[in-house]
N, CA, C and O atoms as a GROMACS GRO file, in nm:
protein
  620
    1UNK      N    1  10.250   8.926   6.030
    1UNK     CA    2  10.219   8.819   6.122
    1UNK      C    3  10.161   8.879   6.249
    1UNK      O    4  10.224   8.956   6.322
    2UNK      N    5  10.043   8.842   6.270
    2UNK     CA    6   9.958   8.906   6.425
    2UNK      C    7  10.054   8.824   6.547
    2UNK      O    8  10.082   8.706   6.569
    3UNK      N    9  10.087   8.955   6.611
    3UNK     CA   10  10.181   8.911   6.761
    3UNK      C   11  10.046   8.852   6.838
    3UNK      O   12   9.941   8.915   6.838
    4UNK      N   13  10.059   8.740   6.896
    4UNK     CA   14   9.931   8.724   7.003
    4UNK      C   15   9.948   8.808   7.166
    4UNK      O   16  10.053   8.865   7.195
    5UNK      N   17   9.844   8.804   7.250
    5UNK     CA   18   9.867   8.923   7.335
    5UNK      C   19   9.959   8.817   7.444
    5UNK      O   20   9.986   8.697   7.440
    6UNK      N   21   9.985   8.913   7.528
    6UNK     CA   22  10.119   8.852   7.580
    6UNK      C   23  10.027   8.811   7.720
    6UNK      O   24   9.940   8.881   7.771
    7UNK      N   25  10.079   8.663   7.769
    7UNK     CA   26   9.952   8.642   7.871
    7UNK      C   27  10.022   8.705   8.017
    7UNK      O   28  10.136   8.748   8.033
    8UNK      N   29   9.919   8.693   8.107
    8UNK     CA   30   9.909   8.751   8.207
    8UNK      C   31   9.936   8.715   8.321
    8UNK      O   32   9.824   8.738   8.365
    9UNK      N   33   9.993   8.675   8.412
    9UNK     CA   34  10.011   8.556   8.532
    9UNK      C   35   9.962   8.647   8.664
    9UNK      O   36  10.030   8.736   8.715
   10UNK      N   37   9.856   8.612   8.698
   10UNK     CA   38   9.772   8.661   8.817
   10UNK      C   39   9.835   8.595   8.969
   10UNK      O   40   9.814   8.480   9.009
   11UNK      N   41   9.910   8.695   9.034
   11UNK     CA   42   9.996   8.651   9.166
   11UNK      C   43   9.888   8.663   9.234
   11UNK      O   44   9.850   8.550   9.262
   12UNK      N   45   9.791   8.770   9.292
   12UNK     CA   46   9.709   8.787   9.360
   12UNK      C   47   9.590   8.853   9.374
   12UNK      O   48   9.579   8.908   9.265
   13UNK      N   49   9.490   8.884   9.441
   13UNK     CA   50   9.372   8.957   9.379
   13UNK      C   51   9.316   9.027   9.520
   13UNK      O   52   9.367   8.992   9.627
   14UNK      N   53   9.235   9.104   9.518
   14UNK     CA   54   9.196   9.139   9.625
   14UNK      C   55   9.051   9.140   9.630
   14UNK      O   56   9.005   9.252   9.608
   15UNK      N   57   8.985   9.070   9.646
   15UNK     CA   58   8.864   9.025   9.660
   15UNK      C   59   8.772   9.162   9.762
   15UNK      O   60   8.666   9.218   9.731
   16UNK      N   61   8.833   9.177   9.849
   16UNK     CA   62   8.773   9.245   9.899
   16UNK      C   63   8.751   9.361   9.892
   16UNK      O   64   8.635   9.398   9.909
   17UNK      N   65   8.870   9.472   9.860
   17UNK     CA   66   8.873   9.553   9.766
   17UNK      C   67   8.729   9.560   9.652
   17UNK      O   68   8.689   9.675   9.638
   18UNK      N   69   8.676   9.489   9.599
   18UNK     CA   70   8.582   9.482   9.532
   18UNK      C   71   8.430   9.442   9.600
   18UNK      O   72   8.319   9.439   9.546
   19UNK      N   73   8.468   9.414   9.739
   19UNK     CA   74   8.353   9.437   9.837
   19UNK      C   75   8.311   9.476   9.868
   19UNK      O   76   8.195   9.460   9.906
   20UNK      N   77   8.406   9.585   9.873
   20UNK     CA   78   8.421   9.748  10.014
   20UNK      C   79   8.393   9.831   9.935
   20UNK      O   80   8.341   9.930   9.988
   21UNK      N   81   8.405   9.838   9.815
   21UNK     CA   82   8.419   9.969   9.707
   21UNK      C   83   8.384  10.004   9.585
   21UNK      O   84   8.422   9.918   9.506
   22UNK      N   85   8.339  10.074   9.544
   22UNK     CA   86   8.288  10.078   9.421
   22UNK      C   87   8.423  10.138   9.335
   22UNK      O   88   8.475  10.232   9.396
   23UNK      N   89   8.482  10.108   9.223
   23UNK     CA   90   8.589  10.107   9.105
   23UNK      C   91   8.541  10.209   8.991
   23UNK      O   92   8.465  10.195   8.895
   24UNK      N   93   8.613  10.312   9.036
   24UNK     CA   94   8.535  10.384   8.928
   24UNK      C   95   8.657  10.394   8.805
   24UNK      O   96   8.616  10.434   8.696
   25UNK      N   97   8.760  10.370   8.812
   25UNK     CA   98   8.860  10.380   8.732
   25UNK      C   99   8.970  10.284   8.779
   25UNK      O  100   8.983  10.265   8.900
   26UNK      N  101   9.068  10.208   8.672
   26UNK     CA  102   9.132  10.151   8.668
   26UNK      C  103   9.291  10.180   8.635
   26UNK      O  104   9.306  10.237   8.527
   27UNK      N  105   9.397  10.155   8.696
   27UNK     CA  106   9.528  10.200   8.626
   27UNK      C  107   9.641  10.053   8.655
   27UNK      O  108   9.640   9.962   8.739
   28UNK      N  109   9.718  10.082   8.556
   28UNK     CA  110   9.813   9.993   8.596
   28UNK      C  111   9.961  10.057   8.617
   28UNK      O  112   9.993  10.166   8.569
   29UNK      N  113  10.038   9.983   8.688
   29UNK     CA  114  10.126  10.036   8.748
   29UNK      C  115  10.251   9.934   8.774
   29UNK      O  116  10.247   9.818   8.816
   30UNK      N  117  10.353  10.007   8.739
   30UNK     CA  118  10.459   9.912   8.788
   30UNK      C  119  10.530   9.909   8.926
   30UNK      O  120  10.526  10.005   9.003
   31UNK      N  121  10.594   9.795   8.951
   31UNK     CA  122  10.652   9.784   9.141
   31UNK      C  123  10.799   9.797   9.107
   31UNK      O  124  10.862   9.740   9.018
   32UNK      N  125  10.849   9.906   9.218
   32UNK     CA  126  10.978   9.909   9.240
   32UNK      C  127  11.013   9.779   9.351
   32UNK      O  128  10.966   9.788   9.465
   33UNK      N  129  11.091   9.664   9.316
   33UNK     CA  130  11.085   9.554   9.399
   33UNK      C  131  11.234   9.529   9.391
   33UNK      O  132  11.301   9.543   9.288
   34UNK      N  133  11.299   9.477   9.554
   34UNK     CA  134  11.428   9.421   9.548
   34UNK      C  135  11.422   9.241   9.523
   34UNK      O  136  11.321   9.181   9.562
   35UNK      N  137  11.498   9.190   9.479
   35UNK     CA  138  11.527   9.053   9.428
   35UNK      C  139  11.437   8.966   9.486
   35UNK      O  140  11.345   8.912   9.424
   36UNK      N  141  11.458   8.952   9.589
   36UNK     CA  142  11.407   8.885   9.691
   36UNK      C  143  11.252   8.900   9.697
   36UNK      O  144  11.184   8.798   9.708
   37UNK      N  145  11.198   9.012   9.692
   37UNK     CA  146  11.041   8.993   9.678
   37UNK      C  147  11.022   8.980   9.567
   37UNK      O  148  10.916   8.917   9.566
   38UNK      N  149  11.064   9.003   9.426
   38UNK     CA  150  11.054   8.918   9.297
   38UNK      C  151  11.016   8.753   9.311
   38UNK      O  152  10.921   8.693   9.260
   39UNK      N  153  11.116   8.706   9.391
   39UNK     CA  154  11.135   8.568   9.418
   39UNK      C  155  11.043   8.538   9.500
   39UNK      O  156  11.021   8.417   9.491
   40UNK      N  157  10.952   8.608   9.609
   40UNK     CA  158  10.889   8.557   9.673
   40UNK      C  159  10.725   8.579   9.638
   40UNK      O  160  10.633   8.529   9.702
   41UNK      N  161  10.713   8.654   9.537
   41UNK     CA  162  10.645   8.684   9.443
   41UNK      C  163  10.610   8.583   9.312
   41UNK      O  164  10.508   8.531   9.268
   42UNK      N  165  10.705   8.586   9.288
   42UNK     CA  166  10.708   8.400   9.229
   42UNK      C  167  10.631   8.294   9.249
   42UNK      O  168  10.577   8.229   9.160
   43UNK      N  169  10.622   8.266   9.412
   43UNK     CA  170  10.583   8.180   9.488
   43UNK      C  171  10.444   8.222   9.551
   43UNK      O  172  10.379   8.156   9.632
   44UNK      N  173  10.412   8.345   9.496
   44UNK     CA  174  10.270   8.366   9.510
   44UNK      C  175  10.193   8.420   9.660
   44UNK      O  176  10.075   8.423   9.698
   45UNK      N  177  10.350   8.468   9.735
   45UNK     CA  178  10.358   8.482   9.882
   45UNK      C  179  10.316   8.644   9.943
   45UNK      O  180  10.388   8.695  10.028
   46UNK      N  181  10.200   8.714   9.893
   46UNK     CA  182  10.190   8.793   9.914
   46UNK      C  183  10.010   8.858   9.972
   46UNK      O  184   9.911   8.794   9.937
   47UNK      N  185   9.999   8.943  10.030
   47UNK     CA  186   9.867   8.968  10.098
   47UNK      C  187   9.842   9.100  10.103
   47UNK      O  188   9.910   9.166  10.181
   48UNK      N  189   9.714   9.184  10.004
   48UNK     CA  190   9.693   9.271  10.002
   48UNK      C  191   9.560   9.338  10.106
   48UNK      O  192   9.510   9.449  10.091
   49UNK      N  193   9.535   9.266  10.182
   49UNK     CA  194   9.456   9.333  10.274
   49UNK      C  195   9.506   9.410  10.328
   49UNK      O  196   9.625   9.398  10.359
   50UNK      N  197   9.417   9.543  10.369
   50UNK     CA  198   9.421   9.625  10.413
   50UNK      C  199   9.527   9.753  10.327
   50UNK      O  200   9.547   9.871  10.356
   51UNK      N  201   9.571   9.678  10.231
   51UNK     CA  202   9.702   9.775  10.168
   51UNK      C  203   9.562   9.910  10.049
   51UNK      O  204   9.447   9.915  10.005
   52UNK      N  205   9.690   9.989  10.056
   52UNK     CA  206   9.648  10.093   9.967
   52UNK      C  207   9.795  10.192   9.916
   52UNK      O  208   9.909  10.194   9.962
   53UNK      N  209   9.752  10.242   9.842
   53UNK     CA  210   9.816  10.380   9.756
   53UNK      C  211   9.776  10.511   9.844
   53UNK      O  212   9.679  10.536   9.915
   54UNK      N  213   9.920  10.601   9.798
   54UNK     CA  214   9.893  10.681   9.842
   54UNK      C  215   9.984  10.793   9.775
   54UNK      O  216  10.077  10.746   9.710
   55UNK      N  217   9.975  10.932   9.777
   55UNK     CA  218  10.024  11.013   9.669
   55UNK      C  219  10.121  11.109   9.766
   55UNK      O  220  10.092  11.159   9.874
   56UNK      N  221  10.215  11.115   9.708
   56UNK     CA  222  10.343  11.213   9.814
   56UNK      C  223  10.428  11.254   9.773
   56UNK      O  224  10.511  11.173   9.731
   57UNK      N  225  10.456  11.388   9.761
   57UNK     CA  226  10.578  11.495   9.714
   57UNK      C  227  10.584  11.427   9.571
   57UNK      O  228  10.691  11.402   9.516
   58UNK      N  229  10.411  11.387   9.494
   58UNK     CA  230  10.484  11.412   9.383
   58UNK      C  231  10.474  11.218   9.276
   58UNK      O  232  10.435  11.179   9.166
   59UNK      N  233  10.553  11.139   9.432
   59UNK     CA  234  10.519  11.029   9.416
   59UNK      C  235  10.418  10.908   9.466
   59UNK      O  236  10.358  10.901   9.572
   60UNK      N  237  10.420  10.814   9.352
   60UNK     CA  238  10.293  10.736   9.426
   60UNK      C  239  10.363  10.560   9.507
   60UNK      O  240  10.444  10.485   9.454
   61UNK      N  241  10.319  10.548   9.594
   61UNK     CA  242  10.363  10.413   9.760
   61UNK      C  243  10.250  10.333   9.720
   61UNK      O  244  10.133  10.372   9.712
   62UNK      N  245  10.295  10.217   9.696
   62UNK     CA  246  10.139  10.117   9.778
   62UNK      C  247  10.211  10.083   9.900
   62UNK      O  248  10.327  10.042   9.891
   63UNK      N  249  10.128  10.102  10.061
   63UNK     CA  250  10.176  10.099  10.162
   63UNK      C  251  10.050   9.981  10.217
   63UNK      O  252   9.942   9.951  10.168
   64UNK      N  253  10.127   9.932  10.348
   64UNK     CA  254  10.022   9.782  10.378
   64UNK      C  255  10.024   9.691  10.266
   64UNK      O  256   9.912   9.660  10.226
   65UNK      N  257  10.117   9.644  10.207
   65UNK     CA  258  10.088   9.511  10.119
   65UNK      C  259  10.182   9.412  10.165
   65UNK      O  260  10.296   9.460  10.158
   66UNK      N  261  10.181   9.292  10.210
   66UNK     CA  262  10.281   9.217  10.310
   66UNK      C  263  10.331   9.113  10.193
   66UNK      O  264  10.249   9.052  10.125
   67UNK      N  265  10.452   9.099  10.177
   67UNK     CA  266  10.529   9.038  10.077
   67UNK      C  267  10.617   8.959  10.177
   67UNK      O  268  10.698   9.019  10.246
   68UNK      N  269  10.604   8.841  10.185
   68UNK     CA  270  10.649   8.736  10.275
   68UNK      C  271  10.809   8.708  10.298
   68UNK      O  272  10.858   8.647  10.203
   69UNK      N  273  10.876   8.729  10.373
   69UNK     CA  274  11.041   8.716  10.348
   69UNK      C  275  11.060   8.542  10.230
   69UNK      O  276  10.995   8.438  10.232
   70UNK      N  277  11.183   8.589  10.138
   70UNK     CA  278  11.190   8.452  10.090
   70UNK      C  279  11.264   8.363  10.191
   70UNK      O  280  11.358   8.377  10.271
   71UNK      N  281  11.212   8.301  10.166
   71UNK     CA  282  11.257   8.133  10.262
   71UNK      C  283  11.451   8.113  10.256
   71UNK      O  284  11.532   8.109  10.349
   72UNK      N  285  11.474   8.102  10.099
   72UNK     CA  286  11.600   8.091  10.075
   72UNK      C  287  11.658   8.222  10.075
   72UNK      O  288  11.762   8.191  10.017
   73UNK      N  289  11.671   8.353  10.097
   73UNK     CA  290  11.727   8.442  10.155
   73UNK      C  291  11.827   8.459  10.237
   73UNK      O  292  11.829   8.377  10.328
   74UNK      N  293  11.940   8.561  10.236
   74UNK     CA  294  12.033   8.583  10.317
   74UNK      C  295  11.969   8.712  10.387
   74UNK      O  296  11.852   8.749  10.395
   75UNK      N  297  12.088   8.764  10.435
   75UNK     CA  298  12.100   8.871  10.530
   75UNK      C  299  12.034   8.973  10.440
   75UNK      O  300  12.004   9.080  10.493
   76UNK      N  301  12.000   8.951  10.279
   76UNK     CA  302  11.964   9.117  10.220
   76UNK      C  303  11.804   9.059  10.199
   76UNK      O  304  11.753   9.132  10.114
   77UNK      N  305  11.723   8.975  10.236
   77UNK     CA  306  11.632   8.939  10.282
   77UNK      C  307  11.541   9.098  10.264
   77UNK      O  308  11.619   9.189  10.236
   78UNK      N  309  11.405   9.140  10.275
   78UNK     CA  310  11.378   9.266  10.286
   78UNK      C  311  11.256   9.262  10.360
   78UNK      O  312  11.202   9.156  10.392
   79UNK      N  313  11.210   9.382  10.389
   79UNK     CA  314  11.132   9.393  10.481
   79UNK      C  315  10.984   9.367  10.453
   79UNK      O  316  10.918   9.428  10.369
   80UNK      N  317  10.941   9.272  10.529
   80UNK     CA  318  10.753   9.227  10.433
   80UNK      C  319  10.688   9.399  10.382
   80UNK      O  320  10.650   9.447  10.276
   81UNK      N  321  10.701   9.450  10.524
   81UNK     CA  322  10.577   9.561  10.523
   81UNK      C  323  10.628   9.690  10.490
   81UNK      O  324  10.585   9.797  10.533
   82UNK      N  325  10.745   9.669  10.393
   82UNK     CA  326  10.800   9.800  10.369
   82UNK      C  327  10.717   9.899  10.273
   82UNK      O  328  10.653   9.836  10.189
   83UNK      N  329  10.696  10.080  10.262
   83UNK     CA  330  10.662  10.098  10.162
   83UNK      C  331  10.701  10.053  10.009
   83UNK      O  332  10.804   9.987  10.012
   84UNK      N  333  10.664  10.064   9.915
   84UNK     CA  334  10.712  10.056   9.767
   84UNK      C  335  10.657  10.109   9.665
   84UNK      O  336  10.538  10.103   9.636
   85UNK      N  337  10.748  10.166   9.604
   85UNK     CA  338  10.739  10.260   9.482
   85UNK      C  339  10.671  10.258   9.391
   85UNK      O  340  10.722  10.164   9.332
   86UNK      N  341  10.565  10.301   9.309
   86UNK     CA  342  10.433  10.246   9.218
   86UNK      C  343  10.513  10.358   9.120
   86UNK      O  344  10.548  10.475   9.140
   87UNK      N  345  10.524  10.268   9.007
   87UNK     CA  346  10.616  10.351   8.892
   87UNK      C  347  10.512  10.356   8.777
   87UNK      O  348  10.470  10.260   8.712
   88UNK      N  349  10.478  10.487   8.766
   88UNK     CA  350  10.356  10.550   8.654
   88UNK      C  351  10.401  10.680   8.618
   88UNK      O  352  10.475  10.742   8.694
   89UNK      N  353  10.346  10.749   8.462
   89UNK     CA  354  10.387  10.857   8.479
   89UNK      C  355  10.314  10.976   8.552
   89UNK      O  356  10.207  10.967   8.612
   90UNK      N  357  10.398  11.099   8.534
   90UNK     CA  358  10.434  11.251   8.621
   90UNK      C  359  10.264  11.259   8.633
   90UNK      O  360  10.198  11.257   8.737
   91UNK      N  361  10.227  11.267   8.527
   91UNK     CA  362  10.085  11.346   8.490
   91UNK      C  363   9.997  11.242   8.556
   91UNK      O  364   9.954  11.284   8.664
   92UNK      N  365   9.960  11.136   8.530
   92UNK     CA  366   9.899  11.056   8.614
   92UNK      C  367   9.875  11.075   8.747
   92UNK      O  368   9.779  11.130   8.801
   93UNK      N  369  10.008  11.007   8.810
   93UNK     CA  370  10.046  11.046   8.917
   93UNK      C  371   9.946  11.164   9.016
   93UNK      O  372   9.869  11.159   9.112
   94UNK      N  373  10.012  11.280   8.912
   94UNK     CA  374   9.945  11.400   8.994
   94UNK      C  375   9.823  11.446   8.989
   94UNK      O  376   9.783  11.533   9.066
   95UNK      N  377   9.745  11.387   8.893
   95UNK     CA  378   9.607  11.378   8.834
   95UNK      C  379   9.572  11.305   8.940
   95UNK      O  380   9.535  11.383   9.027
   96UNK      N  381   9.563  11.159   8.990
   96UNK     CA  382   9.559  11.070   9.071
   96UNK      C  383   9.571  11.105   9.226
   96UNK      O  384   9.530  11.035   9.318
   97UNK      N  385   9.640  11.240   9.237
   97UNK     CA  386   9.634  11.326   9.368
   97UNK      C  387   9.594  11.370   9.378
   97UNK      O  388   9.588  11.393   9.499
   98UNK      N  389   9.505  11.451   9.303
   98UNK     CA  390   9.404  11.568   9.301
   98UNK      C  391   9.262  11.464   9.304
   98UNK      O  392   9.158  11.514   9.348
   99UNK      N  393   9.261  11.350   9.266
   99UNK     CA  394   9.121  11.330   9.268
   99UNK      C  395   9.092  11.222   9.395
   99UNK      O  396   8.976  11.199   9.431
  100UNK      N  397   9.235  11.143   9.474
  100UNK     CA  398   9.195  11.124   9.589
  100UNK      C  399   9.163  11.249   9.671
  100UNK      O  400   9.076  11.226   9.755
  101UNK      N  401   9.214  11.388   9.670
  101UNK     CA  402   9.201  11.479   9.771
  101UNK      C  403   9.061  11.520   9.806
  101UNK      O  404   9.037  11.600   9.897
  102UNK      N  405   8.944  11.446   9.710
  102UNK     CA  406   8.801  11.429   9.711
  102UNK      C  407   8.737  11.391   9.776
  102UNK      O  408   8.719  11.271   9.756
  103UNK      N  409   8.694  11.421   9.840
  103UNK     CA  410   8.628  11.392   9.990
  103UNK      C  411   8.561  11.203   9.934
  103UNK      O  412   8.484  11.188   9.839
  104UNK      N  413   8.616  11.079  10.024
  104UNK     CA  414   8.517  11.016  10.013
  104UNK      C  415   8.613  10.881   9.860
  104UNK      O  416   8.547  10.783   9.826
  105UNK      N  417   8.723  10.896   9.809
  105UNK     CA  418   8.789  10.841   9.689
  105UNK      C  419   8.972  10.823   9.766
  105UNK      O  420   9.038  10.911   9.822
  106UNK      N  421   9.002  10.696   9.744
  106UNK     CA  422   9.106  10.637   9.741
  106UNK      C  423   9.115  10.506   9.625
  106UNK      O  424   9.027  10.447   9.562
  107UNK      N  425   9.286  10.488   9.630
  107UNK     CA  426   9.343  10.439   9.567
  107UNK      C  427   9.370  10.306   9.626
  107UNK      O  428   9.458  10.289   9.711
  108UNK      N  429   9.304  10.225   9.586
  108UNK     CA  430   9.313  10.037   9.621
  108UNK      C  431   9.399   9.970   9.523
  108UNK      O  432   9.396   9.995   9.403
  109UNK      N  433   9.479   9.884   9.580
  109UNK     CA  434   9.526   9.755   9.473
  109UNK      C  435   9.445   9.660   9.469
  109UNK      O  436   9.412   9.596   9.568
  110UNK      N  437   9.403   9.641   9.348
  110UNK     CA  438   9.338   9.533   9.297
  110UNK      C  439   9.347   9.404   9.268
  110UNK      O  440   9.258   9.320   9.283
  111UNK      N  441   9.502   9.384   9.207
  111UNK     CA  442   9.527   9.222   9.174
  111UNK      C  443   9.699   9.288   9.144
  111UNK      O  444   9.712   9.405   9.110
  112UNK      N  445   9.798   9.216   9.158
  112UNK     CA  446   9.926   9.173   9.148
  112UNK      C  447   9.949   9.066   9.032
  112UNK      O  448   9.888   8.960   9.042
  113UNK      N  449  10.010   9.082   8.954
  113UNK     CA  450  10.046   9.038   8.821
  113UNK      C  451  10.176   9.058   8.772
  113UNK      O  452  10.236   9.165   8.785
  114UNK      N  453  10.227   8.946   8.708
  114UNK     CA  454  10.357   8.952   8.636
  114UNK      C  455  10.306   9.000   8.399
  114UNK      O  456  10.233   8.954   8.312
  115UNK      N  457  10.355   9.054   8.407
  115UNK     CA  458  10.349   9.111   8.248
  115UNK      C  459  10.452   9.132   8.165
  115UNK      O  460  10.485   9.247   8.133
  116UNK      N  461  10.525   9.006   8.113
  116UNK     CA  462  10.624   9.030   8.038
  116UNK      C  463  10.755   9.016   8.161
  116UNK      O  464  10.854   9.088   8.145
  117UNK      N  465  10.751   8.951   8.242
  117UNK     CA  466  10.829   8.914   8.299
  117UNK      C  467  10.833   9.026   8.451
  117UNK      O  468  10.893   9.002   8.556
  118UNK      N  469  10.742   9.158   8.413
  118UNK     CA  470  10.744   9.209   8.496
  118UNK      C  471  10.624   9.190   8.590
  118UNK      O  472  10.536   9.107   8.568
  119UNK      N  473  10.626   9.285   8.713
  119UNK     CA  474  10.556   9.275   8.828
  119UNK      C  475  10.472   9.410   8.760
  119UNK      O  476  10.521   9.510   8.706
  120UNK      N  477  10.332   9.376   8.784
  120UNK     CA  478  10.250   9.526   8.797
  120UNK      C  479  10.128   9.524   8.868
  120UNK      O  480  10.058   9.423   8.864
  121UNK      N  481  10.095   9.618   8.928
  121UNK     CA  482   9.982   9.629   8.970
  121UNK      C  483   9.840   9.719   8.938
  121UNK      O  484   9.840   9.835   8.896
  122UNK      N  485   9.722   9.639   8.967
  122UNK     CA  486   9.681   9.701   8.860
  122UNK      C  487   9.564   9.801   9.038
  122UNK      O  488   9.519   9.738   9.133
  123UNK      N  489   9.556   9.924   9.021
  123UNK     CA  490   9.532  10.009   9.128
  123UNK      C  491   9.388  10.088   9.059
  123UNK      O  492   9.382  10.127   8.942
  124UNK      N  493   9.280  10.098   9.159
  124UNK     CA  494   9.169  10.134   9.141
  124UNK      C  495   9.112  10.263   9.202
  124UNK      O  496   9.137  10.275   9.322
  125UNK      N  497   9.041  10.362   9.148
  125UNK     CA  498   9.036  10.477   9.204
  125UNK      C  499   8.858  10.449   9.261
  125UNK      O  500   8.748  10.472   9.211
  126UNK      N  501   8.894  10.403   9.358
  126UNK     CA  502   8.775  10.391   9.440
  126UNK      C  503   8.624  10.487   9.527
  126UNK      O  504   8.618  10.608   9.505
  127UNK      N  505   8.571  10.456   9.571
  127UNK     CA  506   8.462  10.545   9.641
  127UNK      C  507   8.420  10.446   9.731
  127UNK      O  508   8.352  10.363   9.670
  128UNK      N  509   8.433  10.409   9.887
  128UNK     CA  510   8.361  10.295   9.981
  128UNK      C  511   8.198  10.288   9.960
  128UNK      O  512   8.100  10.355   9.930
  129UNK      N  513   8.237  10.179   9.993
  129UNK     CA  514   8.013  10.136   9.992
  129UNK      C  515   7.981  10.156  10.133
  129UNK      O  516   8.058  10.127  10.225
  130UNK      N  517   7.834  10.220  10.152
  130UNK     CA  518   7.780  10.138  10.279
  130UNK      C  519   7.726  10.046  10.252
  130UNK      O  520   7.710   9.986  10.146
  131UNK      N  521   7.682  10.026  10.385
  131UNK     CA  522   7.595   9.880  10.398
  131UNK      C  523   7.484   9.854  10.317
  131UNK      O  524   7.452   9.736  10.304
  132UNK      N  525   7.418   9.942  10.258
  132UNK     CA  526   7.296   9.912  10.201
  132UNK      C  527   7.366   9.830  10.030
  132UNK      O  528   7.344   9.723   9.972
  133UNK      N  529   7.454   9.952  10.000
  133UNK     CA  530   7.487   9.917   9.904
  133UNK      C  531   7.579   9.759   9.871
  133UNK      O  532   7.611   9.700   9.768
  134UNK      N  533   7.592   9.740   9.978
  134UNK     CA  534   7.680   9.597   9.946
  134UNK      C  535   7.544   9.537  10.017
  134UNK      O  536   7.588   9.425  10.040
  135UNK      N  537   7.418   9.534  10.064
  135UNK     CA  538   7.336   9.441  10.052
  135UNK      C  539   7.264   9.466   9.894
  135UNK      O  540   7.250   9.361   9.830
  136UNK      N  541   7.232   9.550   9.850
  136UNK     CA  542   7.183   9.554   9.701
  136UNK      C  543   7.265   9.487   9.608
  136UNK      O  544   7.214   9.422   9.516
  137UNK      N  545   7.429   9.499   9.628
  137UNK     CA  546   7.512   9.421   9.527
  137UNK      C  547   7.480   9.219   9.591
  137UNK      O  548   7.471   9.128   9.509
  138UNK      N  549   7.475   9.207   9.671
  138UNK     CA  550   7.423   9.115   9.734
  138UNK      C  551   7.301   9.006   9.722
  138UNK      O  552   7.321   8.886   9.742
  139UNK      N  553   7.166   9.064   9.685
  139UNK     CA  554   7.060   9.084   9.639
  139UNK      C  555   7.116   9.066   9.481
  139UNK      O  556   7.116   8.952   9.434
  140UNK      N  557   7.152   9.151   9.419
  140UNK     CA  558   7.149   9.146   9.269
  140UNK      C  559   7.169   8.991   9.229
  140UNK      O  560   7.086   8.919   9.174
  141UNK      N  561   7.332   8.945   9.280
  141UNK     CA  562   7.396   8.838   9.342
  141UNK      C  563   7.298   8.777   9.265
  141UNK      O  564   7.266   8.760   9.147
  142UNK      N  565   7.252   8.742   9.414
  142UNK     CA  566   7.167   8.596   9.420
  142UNK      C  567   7.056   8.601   9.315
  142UNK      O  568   7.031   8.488   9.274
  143UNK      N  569   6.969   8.714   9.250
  143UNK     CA  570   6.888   8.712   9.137
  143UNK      C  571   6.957   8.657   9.004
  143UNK      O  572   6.919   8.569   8.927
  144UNK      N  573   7.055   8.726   9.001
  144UNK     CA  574   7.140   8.639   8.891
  144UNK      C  575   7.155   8.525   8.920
  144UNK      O  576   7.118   8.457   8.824
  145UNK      N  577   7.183   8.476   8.985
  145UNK     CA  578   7.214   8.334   9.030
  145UNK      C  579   7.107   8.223   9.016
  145UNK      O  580   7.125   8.105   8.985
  146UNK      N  581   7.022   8.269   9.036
  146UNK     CA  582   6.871   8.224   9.055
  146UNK      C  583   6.803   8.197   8.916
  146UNK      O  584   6.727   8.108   8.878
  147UNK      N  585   6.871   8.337   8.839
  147UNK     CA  586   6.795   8.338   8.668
  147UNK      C  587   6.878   8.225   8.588
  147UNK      O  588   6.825   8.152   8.504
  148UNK      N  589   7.016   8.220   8.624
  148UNK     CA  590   7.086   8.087   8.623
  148UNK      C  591   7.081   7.969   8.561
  148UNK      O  592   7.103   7.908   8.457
  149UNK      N  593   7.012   7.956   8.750
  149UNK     CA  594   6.975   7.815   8.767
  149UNK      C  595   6.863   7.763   8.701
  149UNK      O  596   6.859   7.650   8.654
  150UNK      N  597   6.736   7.877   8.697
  150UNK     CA  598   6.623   7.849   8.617
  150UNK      C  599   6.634   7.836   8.487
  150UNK      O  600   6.540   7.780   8.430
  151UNK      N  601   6.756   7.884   8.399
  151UNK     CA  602   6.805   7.864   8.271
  151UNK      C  603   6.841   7.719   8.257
  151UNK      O  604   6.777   7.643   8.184
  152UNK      N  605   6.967   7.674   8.345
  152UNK     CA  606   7.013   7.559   8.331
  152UNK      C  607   6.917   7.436   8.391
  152UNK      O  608   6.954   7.319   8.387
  153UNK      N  609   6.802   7.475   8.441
  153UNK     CA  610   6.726   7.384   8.476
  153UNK      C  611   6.664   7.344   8.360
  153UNK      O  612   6.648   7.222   8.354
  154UNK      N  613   6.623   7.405   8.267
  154UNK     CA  614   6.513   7.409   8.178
  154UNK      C  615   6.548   7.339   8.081
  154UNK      O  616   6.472   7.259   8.027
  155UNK      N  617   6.678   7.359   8.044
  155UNK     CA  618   6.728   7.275   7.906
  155UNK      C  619   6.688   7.111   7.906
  155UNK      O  620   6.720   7.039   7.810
   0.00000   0.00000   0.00000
């Protein structure tokens, strides 16, 4: 009997991240999370601007990602802007350190997702654009857009 694939629940995305940067590789990754940002995670309460990864003694942080206190919370409530733990393996990991240490390449979060009940994130090994280049992606844009419309006009 074919298992069907297990679906995906998209908490958040980072749009901009895909503005700023060109994606040259993709990973996914799991979140070390206390209860409470599970729950507020749930509710879809979270903001990845400006956040990123980062590689240290070994382990990997997404740092800057603001996870909203939950509403119904007590005193163990947790901190929005705390670091948190990106759970991948050893080799990765340290592979993933050696190739931010590249002049010009960091590690972006891309989109926030639940998978099987869990939280993961899926983290991009990036290179920034200049300006020209996000007016050429820009430009492309609108040609597509354009070939489109002249398609759907025609029918």
């Amino acid at each position: 009997m074919p298992t069907a694939k297990t679906p995906e629940k998209n908490i958040a995305q980072n749009r901009r991240a895909r503005r700023d940067y060109h994606v040259l590789q993709r990973f996914e990754a799991g979140v070390a999370l206390q209860g409470t940002e599970v729950k507020s995670l749930r509710e879809g309460k979270i903001n990845l601007k400006d956040s990123y990864a980062e590689v240290e003694a070994g382990e990997m942080f997404l740092v800057g990602a603001h996870i909203s206190r939950y509403e119904h919370g007590n005193i163990y409530n947790h901190d929005p802007e705390r670091r948190r733990k990106l759970l991948m393996h050893k080799r990765e990991i340290l592979r993933l350190g050696a190739q931010t240490a590249q002049k010009g390449l960091t590690l972006v979060p891309l989109r926030v997702y639940f998978k099987r009940g869990a939280v993961k994130v899926e983290i991009g090994l990036c290179r920034g654009k200049h300006a020209v280049d996000k007016r050429d992606a820009i430009r492309e844009r609108d040609i597509q857009r354009e070939a489109e419309r002249s398609l759907r006009d025609a029918r």
